[in-house]
Structures are given as structure tokens and as C-alpha cells.
C-alpha positions in Angstrom: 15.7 -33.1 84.1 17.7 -30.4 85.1 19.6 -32.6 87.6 21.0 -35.0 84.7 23.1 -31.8 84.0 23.8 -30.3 87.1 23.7 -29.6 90.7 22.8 -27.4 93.1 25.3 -26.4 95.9 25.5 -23.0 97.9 23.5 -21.3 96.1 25.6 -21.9 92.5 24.7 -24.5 89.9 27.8 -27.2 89.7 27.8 -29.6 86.2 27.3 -33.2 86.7 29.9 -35.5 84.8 27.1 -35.4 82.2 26.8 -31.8 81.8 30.9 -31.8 81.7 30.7 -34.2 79.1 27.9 -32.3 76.9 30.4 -29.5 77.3 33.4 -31.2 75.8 31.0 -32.5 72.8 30.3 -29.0 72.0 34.3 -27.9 72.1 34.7 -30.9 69.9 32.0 -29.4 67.3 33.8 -26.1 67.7 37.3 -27.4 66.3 35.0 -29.1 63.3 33.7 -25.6 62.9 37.4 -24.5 62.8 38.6 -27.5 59.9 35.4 -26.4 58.5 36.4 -22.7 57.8 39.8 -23.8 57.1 39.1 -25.9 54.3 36.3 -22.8 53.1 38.2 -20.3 53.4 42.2 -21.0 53.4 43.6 -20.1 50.5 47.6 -20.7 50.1 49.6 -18.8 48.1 50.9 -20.4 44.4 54.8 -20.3 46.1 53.7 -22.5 49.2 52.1 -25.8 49.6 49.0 -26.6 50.5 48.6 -28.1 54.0 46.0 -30.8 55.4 43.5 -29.4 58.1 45.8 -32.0 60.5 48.3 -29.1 60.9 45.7 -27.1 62.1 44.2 -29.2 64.8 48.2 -29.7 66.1 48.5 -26.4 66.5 45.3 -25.2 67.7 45.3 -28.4 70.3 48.6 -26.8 71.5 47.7 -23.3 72.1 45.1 -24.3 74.1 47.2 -26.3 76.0 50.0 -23.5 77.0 46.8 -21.2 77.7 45.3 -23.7 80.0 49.2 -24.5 81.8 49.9 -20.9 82.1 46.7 -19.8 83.3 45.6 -22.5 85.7 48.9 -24.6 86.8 52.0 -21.7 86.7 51.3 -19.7 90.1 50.1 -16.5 88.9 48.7 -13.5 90.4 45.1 -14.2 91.0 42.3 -11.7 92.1 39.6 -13.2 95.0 36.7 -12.5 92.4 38.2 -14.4 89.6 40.4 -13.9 87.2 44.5 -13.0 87.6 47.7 -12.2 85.5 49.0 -15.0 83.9 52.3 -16.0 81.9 50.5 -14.6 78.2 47.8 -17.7 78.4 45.6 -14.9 76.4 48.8 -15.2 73.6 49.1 -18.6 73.0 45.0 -18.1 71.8 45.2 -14.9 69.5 47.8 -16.7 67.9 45.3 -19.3 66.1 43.4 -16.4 64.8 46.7 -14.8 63.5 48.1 -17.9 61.8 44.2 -19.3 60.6 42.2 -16.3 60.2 38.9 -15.3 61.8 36.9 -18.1 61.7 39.5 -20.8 62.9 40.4 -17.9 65.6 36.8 -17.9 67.1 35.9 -21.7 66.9 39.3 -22.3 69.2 38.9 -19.1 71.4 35.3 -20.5 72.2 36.7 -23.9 72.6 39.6 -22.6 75.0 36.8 -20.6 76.9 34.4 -23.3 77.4 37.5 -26.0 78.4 38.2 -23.2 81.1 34.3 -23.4 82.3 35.2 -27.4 82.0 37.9 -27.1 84.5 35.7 -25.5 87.1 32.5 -25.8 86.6 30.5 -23.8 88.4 28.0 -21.0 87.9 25.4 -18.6 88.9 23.4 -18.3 85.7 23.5 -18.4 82.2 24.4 -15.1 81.2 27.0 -15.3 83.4 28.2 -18.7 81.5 28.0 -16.6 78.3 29.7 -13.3 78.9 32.3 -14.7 81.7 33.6 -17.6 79.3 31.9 -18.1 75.8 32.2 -14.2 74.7 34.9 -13.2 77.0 37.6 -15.8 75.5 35.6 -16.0 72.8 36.7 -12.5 71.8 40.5 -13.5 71.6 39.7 -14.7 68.4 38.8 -11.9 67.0 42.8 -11.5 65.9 41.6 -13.4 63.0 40.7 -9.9 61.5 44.5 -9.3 61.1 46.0 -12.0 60.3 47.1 -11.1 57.1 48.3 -7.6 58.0 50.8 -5.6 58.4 52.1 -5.9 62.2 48.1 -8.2 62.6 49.4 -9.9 65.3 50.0 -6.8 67.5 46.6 -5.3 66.2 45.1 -8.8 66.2 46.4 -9.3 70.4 44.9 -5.8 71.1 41.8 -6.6 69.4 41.2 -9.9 71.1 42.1 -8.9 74.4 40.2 -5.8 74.2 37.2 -8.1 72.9 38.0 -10.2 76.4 38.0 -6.6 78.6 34.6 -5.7 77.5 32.5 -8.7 78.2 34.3 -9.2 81.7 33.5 -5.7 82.5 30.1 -6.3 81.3 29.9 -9.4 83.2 31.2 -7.4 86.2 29.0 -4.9 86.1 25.4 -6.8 84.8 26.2 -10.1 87.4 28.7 -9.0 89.7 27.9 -5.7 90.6 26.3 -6.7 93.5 30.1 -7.2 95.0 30.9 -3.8 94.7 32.0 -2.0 97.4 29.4 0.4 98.8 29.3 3.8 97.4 31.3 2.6 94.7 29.1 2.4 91.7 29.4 -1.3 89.2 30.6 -0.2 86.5 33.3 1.7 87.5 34.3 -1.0 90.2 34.0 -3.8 87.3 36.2 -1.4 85.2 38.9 -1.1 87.5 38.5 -4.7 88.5 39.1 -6.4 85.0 42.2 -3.2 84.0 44.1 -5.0 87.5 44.4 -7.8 86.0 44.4 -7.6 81.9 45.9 -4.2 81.3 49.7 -5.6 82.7 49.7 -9.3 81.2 48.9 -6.9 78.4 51.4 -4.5 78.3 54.0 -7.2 79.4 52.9 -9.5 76.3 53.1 -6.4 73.6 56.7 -5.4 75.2 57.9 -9.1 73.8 55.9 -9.1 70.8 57.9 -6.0 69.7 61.0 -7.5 70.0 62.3 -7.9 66.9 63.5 -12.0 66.9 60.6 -12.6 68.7 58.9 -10.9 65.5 60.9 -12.7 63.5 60.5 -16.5 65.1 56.9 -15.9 64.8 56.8 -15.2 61.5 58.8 -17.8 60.4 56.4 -20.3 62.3 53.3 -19.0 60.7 54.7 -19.7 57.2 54.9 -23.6 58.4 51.5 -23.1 59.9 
């Protein structure tokens, strides 16, 4: 049974075209999750009119489009174990959660995560599955909790991305541990592993974000979000 799904090769499990397309049915369900919330929860104010769920999907569709074309096809800095410092792919995702709210914000950052597992689809266990993409990107989301506060999408990015570092270090130090260099112990290597790479797409992301017509463009697209 477990063949229908996926393969075996060198010692990692690789999805079938099955398994790939079980995957995409479940980021399918996610984004229903998301009009779901929106049409629960969204709320315009009297002054502005009320938009379809369409709007929603458009936008959400694109973000994960930008992340995917900055992380995986503009040459970036990539580390050997995984991961690398991309051209703010980790933006274009906190966004949705900015403009939407939480539970829009999670359904696509779970969505985006599993699309990246989509795009290479290979892995050592579950738990690895879980923490490397379905909590890790999952966690961008989490900008939701700002999105309707002052300076949220600065608080929102540092929340998400924050969110991402934990579960890769605990990924790093639970799974891949083993990797670590000897004396060195895994969660200290794990810690130092995921700062390389997420700390200065980071830091370079929140030196735009605080630019103030960059502030100001943003803003004036989430009021036609």
C-alpha cells in the first residue's frame, strides 16, 4: 500500500505521482479553508465595499507564486543541508496573513509549505515532513495576528519568520542532529545553522519594510485587498 504513495530510494522515501497528487488535493482544501475563514470572519468596514472571496484567491495564488520564483528559480545563496537566503520569498507569504488575518494567513502558509514539499519530494520521516515544511512555513502565517495593527506587518513578518526559525531549529536539532559536527552539540549547531540563513534575508526584508513609500505602497494595496 505504501508503494501507491511512495518510493523508496537511498535510504529516503520519494512520493509517487500519486502521493504528489494527494498532496496538491490537500493544498487545494487548505485555500477552501482560507475562503472559508474569509467569508467567517472578514468583516469590512461601513466606508469600504465588500469584496468576493475571488480577490482573495488572486492574491493569495500570487504570493505563493513570487515565494516559490524567488526561493527556488532566482540563484540565491543556498546551504548544503537545505535551506538558503532568498530574494524575501518568506514576504510575499506574511503578506496574506497581513492583508486577510490569521486564519487566511495559515491556510496559505501551509499551502506554500506543502507546494515547496511538492517541488521536491523527498523525505526521511514524518516528523521531518511536519516540522521541516507544514509548521515551519506554516508559521509565516502567523502575521495574521497583526494584521490590523499598528506597524502589524513588521510585528506580523517578525512573528512569522520567528515561527519558521523555531521549527527548523527543532527540525535540526530532533532529525538532523546526527549531521552535526563532532563535539559540537545539535542544538547549538541547528541554531547557528538556521540564524545563517534566516537572520539576513531577515534583516534585509525589515530594512525595506521601513522605508517609508514602501510603507506607503503597501498600505494602499491592502485597502484594495
Amino acid at each position: 500500500m505504501s508503494q501507491l504513495f511512495y518510493n523508496v530510494i537511498e535510504d529516503e522515501y520519494v512520493l509517487t505521482n500519486v502521493g504528489i497528487i494527494c498532496v496538491v488535493l490537500i493544498i487545494l482544501i487548505l485555500f477552501a479553508l482560507a475562503l472559508l475563514f474569509y467569508r467567517r470572519f472578514h468583516k469590512p468596514a461601513k466606508d469600504r465595499p465588500k469584496h468576493t472571496p475571488v480577490r482573495q484567491i488572486v492574491f493569495s495564488g500570487a504570493a505563493m507564486a513570487l515565494g516559490i520564483i524567488t526561493s527556488e528559480f532566482i540563484p540565491t545563496i543556498t546551504m548544503p543541508m537545505g535551506g538558503s537566503i532568498t530574494l524575501f520569498s518568506m514576504f510575499f507569504i506574511v503578506l496574506i496573513g497581513y492583508w486577510y488575518g490569521l486564519g487566511a494567513g495559515l491556510s496559505t502558509a501551509l499551502a506554500y509549505g506543502l507546494l515547496q514539499f511538492v517541488l521536491d519530494p523527498k523525505f526521511i520521516s514524518i516528523p521531518q515532513i511536519l516540522l521541516d515544511y507544514v509548521f515551519a512555513f506554516g508559521a509565516l502565517g502567523l502575521s495574521g495576528l497583526f494584521a490590523n495593527r499598528k506597524h502589524g506587518l513588521v510585528w506580523g513578518y517578525l512573528t512569522g519568520v520567528a515561527g519558521r526559525f523555531f521549527f527548523s531549529w527543532l527540525a535540526g536539532f530532533l532529525i538532523w542532529g546526527m549531521y552535526a559536527p563532532q563535539g559540537t552539540p545539535a542544538a547549538l549547531y541547528s541554531l547557528t545553522y538556521q540564524a545563517s540563513y534566516l537572520v539576513p534575508e531577515a534583516i534585509l526584508t525589515l530594512i525595506i519594510l521601513v522605508i517609508p513609500p514602501v510603507q506607503n505602497g503597501l498600505n494602499a494595496v491592502k485597502k484594495l485587498t
